[in-house]
C-alpha positions, 0 to 999 in steps of 0.5 A, a space after each residue: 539514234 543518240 538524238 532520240 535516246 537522249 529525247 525519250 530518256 528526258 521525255 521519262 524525266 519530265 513525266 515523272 515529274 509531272 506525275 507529282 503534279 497531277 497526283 497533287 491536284 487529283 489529292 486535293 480535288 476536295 481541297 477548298 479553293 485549290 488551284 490545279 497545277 498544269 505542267 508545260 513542256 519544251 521540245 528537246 529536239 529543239 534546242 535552248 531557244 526553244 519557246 514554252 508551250 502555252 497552255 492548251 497547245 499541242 506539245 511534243 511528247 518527247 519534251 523536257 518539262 518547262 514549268 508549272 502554272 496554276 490553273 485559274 478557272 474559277 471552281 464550283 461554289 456550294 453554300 454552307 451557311 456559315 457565316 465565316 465562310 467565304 468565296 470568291 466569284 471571280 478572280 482575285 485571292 485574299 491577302 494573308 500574313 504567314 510566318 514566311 511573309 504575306 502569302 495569296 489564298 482562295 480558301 474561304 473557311 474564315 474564322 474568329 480568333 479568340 481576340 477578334 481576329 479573322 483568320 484562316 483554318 490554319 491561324 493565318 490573320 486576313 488582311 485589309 487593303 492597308 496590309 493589316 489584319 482584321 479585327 472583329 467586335 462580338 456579333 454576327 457579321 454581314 459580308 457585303 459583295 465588296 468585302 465589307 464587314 459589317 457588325 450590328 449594323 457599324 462598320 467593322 472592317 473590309 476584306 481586301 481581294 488582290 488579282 495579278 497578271 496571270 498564271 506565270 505571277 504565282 507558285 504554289 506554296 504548300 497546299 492552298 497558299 500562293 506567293 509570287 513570282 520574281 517581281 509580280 505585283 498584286 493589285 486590287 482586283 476588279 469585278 469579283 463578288 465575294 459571297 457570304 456563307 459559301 465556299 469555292 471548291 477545287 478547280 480540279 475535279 476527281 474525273 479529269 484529275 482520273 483521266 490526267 493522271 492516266 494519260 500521263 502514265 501512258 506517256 511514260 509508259 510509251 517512253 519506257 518502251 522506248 528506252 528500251 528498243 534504244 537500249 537492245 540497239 544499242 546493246 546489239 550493236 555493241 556485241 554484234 556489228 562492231 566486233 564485225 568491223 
C-alpha cells in the first residue's frame, strides 16, 4: 500500500509539472517557428536505473517526470511576401547573438536594423558561418535556398543554418530561443532550403495541443483518486484496526 501511495503521490507531481508544458506549447500554437516541448516520464516502481522513455512509447502512468524534449517536426510553412521573412524547410536553426550568449532560433521574422544589421523581432543580430553577425547595404535583398544574400545583384552576406544531434542537444530558453545541452556542439546543417518571403508555424497545433492538455488532466485526476482511497485506508486503519491489535 506504501509502494503505491508513494507511486501515485509522485505520479500527481510529475503531472503537475507537465501541465506547464503542455500549456506552454498549446499558448504558443501561433508562435512562429516554435517547438513543441513533450515530457518523458521514468517509472517509479522501478527503481534508480530505471531507463527513460523515448518518445512515442507507452510509459507507465504512475511515473515520475524524466525530462523534456523539443519536438522537432517540421511545422506548416505559409508565404507572406515579406522579404525578411524566413523559413526554414528542414532541419536546422539560425544562429543568434543574445546578451546571454549565442543562442538557436526557427523564428524567421527578420528585420533590418537602422545600421544595416539583420536582426530578429526581439534585436537579436543573426549570424554568419564565422559567428558574425550580417550587415546589409540599402536595397532589396534576394535570399537564395542556401541562405545567401544578395543586394542588387552583389553578394552581401550569407545566413548560416546549424542542425545538432537530436532533441536531448537543446532546452528551450524563454519562447523561441534554444541553447544547448552540456557539451552539444552544433554543426552545419545539410539538406535544409531556406525560403524567402514565408514563415514556419508552430509545430504545435491548438487541436493536439486541446486533446493533450486534457489527457494530462485526466491522469491527474485519476491520480487524486487515487490519493484519496490510500488516504481513507489509511486513515481506517489507523482508527479502526490498529486500536483492535
Amino acid at each position: 500500500m506504501e509502494s503505491g501511495y508513494y507511486a501515485a503521490l509522485t505520479g500527481l507531481l510529475a503531472r503537475s509539472q507537465a501541465l506547464d508544458s503542455v500549456a506552454s506549447n498549446l499558448a504558443n500554437a501561433g508562435t512562429a517557428g516554435f517547438r513543441a516541448q513533450q515530457d518523458y516520464f521514468r517509472d517509479v516502481l522501478a527503481g534508480p536505473r530505471a531507463n527513460d522513455s523515448q518518445l512515442d512509447q507507452t510509459v507507465d502512468n504512475y511515473g515520475v517526470l524524466g525530462g523534456t524534449l523539443l519536438d522537432l517536426a517540421q511545422g506548416p510553412i505559409q508565404a507572406t511576401g515579406n522579404p525578411l521573412d524566413l523559413a526554414i524547410q528542414g532541419g536546422g536553426f539560425f544562429e543568434v547573438q543574445t546578451p546571454n550568449g549565442v543562442r538557436y532560433t526557427r523564428d524567421g521574422r527578420l528585420v533590418r536594423s537602422t545600421k544595416g544589421v539583420l536582426i530578429t523581432g526581439d534585436g537579436d543580430p543573426v549570424l554568419n558561418a564565422k559567428g558574425k553577425p550580417i550587415v546589409l547595404p540599402t536595397g532589396r535583398p534576394v535570399i537564395g535556398e542556401d541562405g545567401t544574400i544578395s543586394v542588387d545583384g552583389a553578394i552581401a552576406g550569407k545566413i548560416a543554418v546549424f542542425q545538432f544531434a537530436g532533441a536531448r542537444d537543446l532546452e528551450a530558453e524563454g519562447v523561441g530561443l534554444y541553447r544547448p545541452v552540456g557539451k552539444a556542439k552544433p554543426a552545419p546543417a545539410t539538406g535544409f532550403t531556406l525560403r524567402q518571403g514565408a514563415l514556419e508555424g508552430s509545430n504545435q497545433d491548438v487541436i493536439h495541443g486541446t486533446m493533450d492538455l486534457i489527457f494530462v488532466q485526466r491522469q491527474a485526476q485519476m491520480m487524486e483518486k487515487a490519493l484519496s482511497i490510500f488516504y481513507n485506508d489509511f486513515n481506517k486503519t489507523a482508527t479502526q484496526d490498529l486500536p483492535k491489535v
